[in-house]
N, C-alpha and C positions, 0 to 999 in steps of 0.2 A: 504494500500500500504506500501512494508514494504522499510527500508533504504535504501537499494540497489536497488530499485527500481527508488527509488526518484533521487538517485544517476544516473541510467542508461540514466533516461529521462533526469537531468539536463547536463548531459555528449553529449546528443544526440542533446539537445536545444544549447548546449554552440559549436557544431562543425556547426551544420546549420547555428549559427547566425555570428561566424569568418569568412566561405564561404568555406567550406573543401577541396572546389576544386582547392581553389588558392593555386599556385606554391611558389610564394615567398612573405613575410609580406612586408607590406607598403597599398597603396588604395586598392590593390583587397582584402582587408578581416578590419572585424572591428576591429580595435587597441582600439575602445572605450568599447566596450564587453569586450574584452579579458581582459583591465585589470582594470575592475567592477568588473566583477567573480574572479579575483586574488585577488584583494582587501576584498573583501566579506567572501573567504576562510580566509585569513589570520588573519583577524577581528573570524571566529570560531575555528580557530585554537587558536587564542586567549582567548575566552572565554570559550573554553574545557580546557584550561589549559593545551595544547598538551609540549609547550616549542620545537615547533620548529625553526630555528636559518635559515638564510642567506635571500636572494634577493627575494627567492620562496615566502617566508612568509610576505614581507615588509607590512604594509597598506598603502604603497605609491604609491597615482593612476598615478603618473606621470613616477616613477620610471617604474610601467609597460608598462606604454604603452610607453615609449618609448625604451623599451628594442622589444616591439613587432614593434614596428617601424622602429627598427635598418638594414640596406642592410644584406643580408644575411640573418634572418632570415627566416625562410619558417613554412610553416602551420602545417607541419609534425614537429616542434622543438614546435609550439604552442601547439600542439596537445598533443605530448609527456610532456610538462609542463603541461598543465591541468591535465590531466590523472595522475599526480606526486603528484600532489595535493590533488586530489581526493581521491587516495590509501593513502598515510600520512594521512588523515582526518577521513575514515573508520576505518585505525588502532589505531587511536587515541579513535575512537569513541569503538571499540570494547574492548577498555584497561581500558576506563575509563577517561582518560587522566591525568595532573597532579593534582595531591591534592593545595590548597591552604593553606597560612599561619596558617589561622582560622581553618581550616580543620584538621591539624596537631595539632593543639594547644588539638583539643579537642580527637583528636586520642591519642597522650601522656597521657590526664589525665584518659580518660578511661584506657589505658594501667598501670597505674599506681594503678586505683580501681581494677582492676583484679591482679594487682599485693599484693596487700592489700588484695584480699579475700582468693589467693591461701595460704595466712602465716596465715590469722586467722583460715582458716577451716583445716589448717595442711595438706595440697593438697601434699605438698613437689614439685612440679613442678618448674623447674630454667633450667638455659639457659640464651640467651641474650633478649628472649619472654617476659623473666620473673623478667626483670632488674627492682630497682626501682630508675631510671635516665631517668627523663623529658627529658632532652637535648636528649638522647641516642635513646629515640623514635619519639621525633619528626625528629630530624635529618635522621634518616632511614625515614620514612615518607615523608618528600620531596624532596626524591629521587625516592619515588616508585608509583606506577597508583597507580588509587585509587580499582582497579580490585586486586592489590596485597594487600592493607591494609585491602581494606574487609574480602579479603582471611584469612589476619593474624587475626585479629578481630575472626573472625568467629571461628580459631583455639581456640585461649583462650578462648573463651568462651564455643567450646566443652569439652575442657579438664575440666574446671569448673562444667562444668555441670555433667560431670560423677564424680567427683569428692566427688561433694554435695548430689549426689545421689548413695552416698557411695560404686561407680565402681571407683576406682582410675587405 
């Protein structure tokens, strides 16, 4: 079963057990569902390292549900939050989400070995790819998914490799 699968069912699980039918939040729908699964997103959004920011993302069960408590609330603003969630969380998941400290640390030093091989094999390859400043790649690094560092990764080391195998 693949992500979006899992995703459809839990989407489909999380509107049956609010009560879809209900017109406005408060007793007709569960406020204690609604914000477990806010809480629980938030908490993977966390642990993907998405660096998403405001109220959507709190891990605060109390803060949700009493937002899903609130007059005026209705099922269709439940609804549309879930569903906000869910899409943030796929695109996170499809990007890779953010790199970690540790994560960057060791992207820099390889950045810095590939920088060390393109000067001893005389590659001549430069650019900002090809900086040899720690700071300068980690810093780019935790700002980018980890879908882009791979990317950059992957470059340097095609260029290398044609390089060594005397395609420059």
């Amino acid at each position: 079963m693949t992500k979006s699968n899992h995703v459809t069912i839990f989407t489909a699980a999380t509107l049956l057990l609010l009560g879809a039918g209900a017109a406005h939040a408060g007793p007709q729908h569960n406020c204690d569902n609604y914000a477990s699964f806010a809480v629980s997103d938030a908490f993977a959004a966390k642990k993907q390292g998405c660096g998403f920011k405001g109220g959507r993302w709190s891990t605060n069960f109390k803060k949700h549900h009493a937002w899903c408590s609130t007059q005026g609330v209705t099922m269709a603003m439940l609804t549309k939050e879930d569903r906000a969630r869910k899409t943030s969380l796929n695109s996170c998941n499809a990007t890779g989400g953010k790199p970690t400290a540790g994560q960057c640390n060791k992207y820099a030093q390889a950045a810095i070995q590939q920088q060390n091989t393109n000067l001893v094999k005389k590659c001549g390859y430069s650019g900002r790819r090809w900086l040899l400043k720690y700071a300068v790649h980690k810093n780019w690094c935790m700002g980018a998914t980890k879908k882009a560092i791979a990317a950059e990764q992957l470059a340097r080391y095609a260029q290398l490799s044609q390089c060594v195998a005397g395609k420059p």
